[in-house]
C-alpha positions in Angstrom: 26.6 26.4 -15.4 23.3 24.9 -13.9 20.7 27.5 -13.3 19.0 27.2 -9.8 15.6 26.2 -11.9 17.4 23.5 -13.5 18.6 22.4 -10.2 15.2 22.7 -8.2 13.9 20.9 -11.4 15.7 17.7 -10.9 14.7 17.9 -7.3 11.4 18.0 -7.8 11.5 14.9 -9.6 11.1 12.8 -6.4 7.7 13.7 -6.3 7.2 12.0 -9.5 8.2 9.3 -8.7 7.0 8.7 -5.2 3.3 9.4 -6.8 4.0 6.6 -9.5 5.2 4.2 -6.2 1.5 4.9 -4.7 0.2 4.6 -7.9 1.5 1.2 -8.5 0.1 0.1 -5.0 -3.4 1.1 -5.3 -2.8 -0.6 -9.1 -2.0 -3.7 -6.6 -4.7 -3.3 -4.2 -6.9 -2.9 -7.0 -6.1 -6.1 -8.8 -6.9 -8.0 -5.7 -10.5 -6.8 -5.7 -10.7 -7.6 -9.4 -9.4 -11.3 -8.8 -12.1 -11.5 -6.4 -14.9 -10.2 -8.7 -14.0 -12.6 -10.8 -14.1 -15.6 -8.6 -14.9 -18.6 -11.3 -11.7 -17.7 -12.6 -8.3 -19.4 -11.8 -6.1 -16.8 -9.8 -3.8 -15.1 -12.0 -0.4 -13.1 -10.4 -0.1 -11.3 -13.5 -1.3 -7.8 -12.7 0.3 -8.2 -9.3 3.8 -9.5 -10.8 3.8 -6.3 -13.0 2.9 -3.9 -9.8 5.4 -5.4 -8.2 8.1 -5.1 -10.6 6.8 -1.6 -11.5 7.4 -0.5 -7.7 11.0 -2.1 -7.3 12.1 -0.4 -10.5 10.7 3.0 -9.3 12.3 2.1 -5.6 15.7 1.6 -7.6 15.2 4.8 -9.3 14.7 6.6 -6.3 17.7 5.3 -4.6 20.0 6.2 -7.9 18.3 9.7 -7.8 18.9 10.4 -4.7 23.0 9.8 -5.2 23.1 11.8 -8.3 20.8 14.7 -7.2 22.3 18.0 -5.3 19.0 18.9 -4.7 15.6 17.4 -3.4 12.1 18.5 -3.1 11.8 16.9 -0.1 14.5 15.8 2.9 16.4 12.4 1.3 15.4 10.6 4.7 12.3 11.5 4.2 11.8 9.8 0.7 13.7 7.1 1.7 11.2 6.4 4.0 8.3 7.4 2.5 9.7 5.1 -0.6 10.5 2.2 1.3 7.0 2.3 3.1 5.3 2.5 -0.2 7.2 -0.6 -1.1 6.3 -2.8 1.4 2.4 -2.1 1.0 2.7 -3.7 -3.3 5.2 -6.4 -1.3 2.7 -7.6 1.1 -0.5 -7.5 -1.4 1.6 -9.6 -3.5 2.4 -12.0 -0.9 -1.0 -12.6 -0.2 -1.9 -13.1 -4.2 0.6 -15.5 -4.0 -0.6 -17.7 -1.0 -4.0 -17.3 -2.0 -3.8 -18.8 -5.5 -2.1 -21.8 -3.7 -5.3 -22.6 -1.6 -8.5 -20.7 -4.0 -10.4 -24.0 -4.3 -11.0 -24.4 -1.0 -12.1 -21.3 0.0 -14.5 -20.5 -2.8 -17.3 -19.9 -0.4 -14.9 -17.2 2.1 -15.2 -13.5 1.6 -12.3 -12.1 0.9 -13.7 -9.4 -1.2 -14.8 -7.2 1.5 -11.0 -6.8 3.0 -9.8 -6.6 -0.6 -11.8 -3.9 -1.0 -11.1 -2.2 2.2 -7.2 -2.1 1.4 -7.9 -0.9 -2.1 -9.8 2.2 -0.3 -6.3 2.8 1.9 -4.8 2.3 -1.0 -6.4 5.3 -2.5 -6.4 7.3 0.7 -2.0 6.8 -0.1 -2.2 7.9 -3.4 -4.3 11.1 -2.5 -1.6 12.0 0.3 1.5 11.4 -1.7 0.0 13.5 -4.4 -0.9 16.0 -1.9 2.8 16.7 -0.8 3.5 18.6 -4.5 0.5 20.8 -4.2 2.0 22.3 -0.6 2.4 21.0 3.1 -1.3 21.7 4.2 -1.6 20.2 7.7 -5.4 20.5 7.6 -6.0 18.6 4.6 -3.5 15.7 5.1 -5.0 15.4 8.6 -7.9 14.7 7.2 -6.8 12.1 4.8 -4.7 10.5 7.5 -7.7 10.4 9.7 -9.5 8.4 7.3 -6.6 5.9 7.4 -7.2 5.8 10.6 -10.9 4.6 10.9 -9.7 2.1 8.1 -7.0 0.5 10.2 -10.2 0.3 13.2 -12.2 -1.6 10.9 -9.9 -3.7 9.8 -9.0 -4.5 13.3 -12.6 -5.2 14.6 -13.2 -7.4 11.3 -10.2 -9.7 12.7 -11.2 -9.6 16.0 -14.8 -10.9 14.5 -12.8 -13.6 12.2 -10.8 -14.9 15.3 -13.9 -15.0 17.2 -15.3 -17.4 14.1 -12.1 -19.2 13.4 -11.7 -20.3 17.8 -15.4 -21.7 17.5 -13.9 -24.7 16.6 -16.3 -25.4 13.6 -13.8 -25.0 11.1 -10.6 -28.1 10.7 -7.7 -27.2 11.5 -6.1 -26.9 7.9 -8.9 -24.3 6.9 -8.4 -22.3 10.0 -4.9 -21.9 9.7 -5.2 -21.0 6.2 -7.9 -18.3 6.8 -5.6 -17.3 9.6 -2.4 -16.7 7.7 -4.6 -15.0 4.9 -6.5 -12.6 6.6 -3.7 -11.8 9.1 -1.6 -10.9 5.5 -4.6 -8.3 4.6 -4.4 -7.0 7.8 -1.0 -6.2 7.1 -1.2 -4.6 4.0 -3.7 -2.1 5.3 -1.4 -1.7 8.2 1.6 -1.1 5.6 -1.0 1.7 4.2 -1.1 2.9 7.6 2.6 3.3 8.2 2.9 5.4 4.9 0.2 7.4 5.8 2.5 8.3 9.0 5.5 8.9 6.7 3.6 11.4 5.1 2.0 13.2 7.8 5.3 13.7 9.4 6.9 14.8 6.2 3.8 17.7 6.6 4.4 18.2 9.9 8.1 18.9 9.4 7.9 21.0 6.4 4.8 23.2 7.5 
């Protein structure tokens, strides 16, 4: 006979994992800023491979868990969202790790590392909400965490704006402006994938406070 500890126990697994999912993308995130420290270097998809395989693994995990589990910490919609959202955000910093390591050479003289390390910041803001949840559901301090998501997200936005303003000049040829384009647009994204798991959570809060 399982004792009701044992059986809270193997709910409050999920929290586990979930905090090695955000782990893995600010691990991500903070590749990116590494690759761009390092810019003399030839691109490398190594450390972002890994992340990557590291967060599908866990996803899978999660999803097997949550068949064989009677009990969860948390409501099983709500870690299948908050899981999948997590996913997405080492998905789409490995997308752009990809696309830029096709086209490095010729922008060597673009700053990427300035987004890079915006995203790695949201990245962090993730991490410190996900691990939040096991500590209790304190409204005030994950409002205040989400809030600083949000003032990323705005400066991510008026840094765009300022690049489309740049790139409709018409002083850069057309292959370089659609390849700073389709870059930036994909770091946009990844801070806005940050943004929609920062949501995830906050509503997890709201719900459970």
């Amino acid at each position: 006979m399982f004792s009701l500890q044992t059986i809270f126990g193997k709910g409050d697994k999920f929290y586990g994992l979930l905090e090695a999912s955000a782990e893995a993308a600010r691990d991500a995130a903070s590749a990116l800023v590494h690759m761009f420290e390092t810019p003399q270097q030839t691109p490398t998809l190594a450390e972002f491979m890994h992340a990557r395989k590291r967060e599908k693994d866990l996803t899978a995990e999660i999803n097997r868990e949550l068949v064989n589990t009677f009990v969860t910490a948390l409501e099983r919609e709500d870690i299948e969202a908050l899981a999948a959202a997590l996913n997405k955000i080492t998905k789409s910093i490995a997308k752009f790790a990809e696309r830029y390591s096709l086209a490095a050479e010729r922008l060597a003289d673009i700053d990427f590392a300035s987004r890079a390390a915006l995203l790695e910041t949201a990245a962090g803001v993730i991490r410190d909400m996900v691990f939040q949840l096991r500590k209790g559901m304190n409204v005030s301090a994950m409002r205040l965490l989400n809030d600083r998501l949000q003032a990323i997200e705005n400066e991510a936005d008026r840094l765009m704006i300022e690049l489309y303003r740049d790139l409709y000049g018409g002083r850069h040829e057309p292959l370089r402006v659609l390849l700073l384009k389709d870059l930036f647009e994909l770091l946009e994204k990844a801070i806005d994938r940050c943004r929609d798991a920062g949501n995830v959570v906050f509503q997890i809060v709201l719900k459970n406070s």
